[in-house]
C-alpha positions as CSV (number, residue, x, y, z in Angstrom):
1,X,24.2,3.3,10.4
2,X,22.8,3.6,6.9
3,X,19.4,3.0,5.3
4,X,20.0,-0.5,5.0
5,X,20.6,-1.3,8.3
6,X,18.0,0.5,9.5
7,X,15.2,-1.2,7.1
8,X,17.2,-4.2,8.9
9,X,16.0,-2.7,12.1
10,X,12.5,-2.5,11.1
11,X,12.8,-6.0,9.3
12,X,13.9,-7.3,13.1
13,X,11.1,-5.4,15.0
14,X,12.8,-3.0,16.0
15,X,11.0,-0.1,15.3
16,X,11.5,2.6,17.6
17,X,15.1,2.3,17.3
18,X,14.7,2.5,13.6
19,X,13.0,5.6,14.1
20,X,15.8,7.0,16.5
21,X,18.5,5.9,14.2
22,X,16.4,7.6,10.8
23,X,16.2,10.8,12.8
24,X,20.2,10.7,13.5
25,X,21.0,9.7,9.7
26,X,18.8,12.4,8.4
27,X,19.5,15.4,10.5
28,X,23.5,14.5,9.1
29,X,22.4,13.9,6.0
30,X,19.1,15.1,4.5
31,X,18.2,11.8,2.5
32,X,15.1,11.4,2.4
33,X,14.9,7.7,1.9
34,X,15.4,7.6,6.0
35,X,12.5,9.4,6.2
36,X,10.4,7.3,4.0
37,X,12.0,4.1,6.0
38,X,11.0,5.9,9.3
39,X,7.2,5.9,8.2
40,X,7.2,1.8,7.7
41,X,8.3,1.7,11.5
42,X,5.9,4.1,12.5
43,X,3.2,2.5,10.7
44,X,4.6,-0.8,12.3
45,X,4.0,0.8,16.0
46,X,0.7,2.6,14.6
47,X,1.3,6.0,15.0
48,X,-0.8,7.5,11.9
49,X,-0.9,10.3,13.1
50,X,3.1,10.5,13.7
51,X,3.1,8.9,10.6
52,X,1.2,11.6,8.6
53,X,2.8,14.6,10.1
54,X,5.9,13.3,8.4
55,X,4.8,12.5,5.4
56,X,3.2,15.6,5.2
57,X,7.1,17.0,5.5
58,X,8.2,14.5,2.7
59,X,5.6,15.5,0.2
60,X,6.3,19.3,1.0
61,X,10.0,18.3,0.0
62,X,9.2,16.0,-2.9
63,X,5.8,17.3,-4.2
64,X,4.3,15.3,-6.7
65,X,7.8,13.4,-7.5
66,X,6.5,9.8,-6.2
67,X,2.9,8.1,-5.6
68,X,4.1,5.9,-2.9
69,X,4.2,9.1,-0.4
70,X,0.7,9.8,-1.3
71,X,-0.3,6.1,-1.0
72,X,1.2,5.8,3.0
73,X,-0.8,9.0,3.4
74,X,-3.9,7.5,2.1
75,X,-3.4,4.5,4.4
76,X,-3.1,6.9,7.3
77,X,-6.0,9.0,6.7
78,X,-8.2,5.8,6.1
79,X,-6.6,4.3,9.4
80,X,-7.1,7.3,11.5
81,X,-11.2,6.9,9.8
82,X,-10.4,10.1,7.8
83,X,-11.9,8.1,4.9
84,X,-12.4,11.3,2.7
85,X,-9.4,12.6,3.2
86,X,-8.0,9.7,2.1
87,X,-9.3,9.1,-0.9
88,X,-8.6,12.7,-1.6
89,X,-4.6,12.5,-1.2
90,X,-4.7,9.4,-3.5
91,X,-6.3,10.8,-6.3
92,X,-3.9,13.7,-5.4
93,X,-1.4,11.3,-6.0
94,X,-2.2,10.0,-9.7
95,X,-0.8,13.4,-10.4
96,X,3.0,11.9,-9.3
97,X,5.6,11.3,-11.5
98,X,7.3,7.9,-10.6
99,X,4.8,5.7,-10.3
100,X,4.8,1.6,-10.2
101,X,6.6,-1.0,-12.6
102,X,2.9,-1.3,-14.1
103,X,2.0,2.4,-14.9
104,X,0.2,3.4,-11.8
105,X,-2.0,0.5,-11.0
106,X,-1.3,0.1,-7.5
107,X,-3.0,3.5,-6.5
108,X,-6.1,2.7,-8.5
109,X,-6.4,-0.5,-6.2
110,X,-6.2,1.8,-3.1
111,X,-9.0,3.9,-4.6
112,X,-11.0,0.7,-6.3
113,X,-11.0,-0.3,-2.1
114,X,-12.3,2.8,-1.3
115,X,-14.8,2.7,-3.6
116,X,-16.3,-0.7,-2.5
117,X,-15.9,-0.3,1.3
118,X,-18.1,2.8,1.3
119,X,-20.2,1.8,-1.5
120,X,-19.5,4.4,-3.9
121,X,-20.9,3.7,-7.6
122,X,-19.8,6.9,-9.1
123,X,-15.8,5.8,-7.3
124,X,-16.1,2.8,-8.9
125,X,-16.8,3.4,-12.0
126,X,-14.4,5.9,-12.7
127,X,-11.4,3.7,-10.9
128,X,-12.6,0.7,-13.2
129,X,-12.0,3.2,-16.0
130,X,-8.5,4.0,-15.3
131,X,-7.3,0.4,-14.1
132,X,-8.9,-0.2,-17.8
133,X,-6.7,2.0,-19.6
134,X,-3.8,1.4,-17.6
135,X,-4.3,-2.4,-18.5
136,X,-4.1,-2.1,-22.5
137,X,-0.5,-0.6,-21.8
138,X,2.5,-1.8,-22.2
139,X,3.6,-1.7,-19.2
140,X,0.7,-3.7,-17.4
141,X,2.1,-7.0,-17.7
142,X,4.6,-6.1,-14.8
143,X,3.5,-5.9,-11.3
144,X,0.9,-4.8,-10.0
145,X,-0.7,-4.9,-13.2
146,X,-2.4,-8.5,-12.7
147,X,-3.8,-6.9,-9.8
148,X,-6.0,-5.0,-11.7
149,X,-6.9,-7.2,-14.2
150,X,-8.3,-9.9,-11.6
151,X,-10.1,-7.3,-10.2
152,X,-12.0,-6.6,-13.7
153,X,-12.7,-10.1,-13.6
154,X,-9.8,-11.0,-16.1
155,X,-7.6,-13.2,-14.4
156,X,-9.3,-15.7,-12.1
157,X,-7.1,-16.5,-8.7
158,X,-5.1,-19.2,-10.0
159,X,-4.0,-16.8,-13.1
160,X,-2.9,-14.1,-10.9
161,X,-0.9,-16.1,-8.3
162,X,0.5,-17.9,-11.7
163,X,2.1,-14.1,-11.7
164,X,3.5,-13.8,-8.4
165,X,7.6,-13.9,-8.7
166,X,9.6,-16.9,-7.5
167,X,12.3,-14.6,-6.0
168,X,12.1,-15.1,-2.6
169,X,11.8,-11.1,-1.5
170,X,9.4,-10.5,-4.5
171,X,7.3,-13.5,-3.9
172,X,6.5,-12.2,-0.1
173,X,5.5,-8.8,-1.1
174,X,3.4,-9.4,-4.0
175,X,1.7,-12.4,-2.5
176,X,1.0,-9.9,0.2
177,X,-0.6,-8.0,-2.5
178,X,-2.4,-10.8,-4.4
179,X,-4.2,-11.8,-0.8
180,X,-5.0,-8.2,0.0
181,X,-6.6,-7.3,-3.9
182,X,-8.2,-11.0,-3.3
183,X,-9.8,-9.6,-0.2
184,X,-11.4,-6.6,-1.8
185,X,-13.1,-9.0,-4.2
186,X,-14.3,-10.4,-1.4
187,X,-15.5,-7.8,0.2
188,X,-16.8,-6.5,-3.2
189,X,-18.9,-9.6,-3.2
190,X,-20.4,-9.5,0.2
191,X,-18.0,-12.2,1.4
192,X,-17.1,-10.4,5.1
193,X,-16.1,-13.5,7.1
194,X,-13.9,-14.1,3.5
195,X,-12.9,-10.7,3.2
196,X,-11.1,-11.0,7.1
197,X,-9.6,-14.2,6.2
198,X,-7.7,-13.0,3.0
199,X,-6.5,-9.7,5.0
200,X,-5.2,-12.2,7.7
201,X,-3.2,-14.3,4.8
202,X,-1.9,-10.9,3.3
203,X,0.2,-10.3,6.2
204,X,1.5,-13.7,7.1
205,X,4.0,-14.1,4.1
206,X,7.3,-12.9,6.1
207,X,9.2,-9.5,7.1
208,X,9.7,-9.0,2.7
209,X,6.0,-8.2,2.8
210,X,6.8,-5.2,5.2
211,X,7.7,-3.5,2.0
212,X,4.5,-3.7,0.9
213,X,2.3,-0.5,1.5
214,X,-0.9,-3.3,1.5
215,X,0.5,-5.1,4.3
216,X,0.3,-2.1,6.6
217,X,-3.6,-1.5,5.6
218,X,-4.6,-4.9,5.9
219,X,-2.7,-5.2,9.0
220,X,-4.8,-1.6,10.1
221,X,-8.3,-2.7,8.7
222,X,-7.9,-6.0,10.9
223,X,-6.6,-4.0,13.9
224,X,-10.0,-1.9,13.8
225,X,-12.3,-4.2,13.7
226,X,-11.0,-6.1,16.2
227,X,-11.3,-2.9,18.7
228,X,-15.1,-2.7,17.6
């Protein structure tokens, strides 16, 4: 059983078997891509807590090589309503180095969230500042750049979805990410009843979208306020 078939697992809803089978594969082999697969199932069964205890282990191993780890950590804090910690470990993680296709935009979105769900001007304004400069890059035209750019009101909706990928496993995952960057707009603007629709749409585009980090809190922030 390799990664692959265990991401297969996961894809299938089989989660606590992935996890079983990620243990196995990494006590033989120590690669650390089954641990990072492991975390999707957890966060599939919504075990944050498990979930951050191992990513904990994985950032110990891997400190400051990849944002991503710090991202899923983010998502656990703020799902375990740790919301300071959160956005803690994700500015932690802007200190990575391998980042996303567009330069590190994705973990500005996580903080740019933050930022407007607790109403912090000063969080704001300094996240608009980097998603600024990461947009005159190069690099920004790849996604998530667009992202950012709708979110400093330049793209409107039908520009950025003009942006999502017709590749069948791409298009899932970023439309995914489209509807959940869509949905912080929303709630930026006061839009709540809006806000809960878009998170819903973010995680109905198919099992591709579990690779998406936004899919998991979109799928959290819905799963709280329904236990409200």
């Amino acid at each position: 059983m390799n990664q692959v078939d265990i991401w297969s697992l996961i894809k299938t809803g089989n989660f606590k078997e992935a996890c079983n089978r990620a243990d196995l594969e990494y006590t033989e082999t120590q690669n650390i891509l089954l641990l990072r697969n492991k975390v999707y199932a957890l966060f599939h069964l919504e075990m944050y807590a498990e979930a951050l205890e191992l990513l904990k282990k994985i950032i110990t191993i891997e400190h400051l090589q990849s944002d991503g780890d710090y991202i899923f950590s983010g998502i656990a804090y703020w799902l375990l309503d740790k919301k300071k910690e959160a956005i803690t470990i994700w500015q932690e993680g802007e200190k990575c180095i391998y980042t996303d296709a567009a330069g590190g935009m994705e973990l500005q979105l996580y903080l740019y969230f933050a930022a407007v769900y607790i109403n912090d001007d000063n969080l704001k304004a300094k996240t608009r500042k980097v998603i600024k400069k990461i947009a005159k890059s190069k690099t920004a035209i790849n996604y998530p750049g667009p992202l950012g750019l709708y979110l400093l009101g330049e793209l409107t909706e039908i520009q950025l979805f003009s942006y999502v990928s017709s590749v069948p496993i791409l298009r899932e995952r970023q439309l995914c990410q489209a509807d959940f960057t869509i949905a912080i707009k929303s709630l930026e603007e006061g839009k709540e009843q809006e806000y809960k629709n878009k998170l819903k749409d973010s995680i109905s585009h198919g099992s591709s979208s579990f690779l998406s980090k936004m899919y998991y809190l979109a799928k959290g922030e819905l799963s709280n306020q329904q236990k409200k």
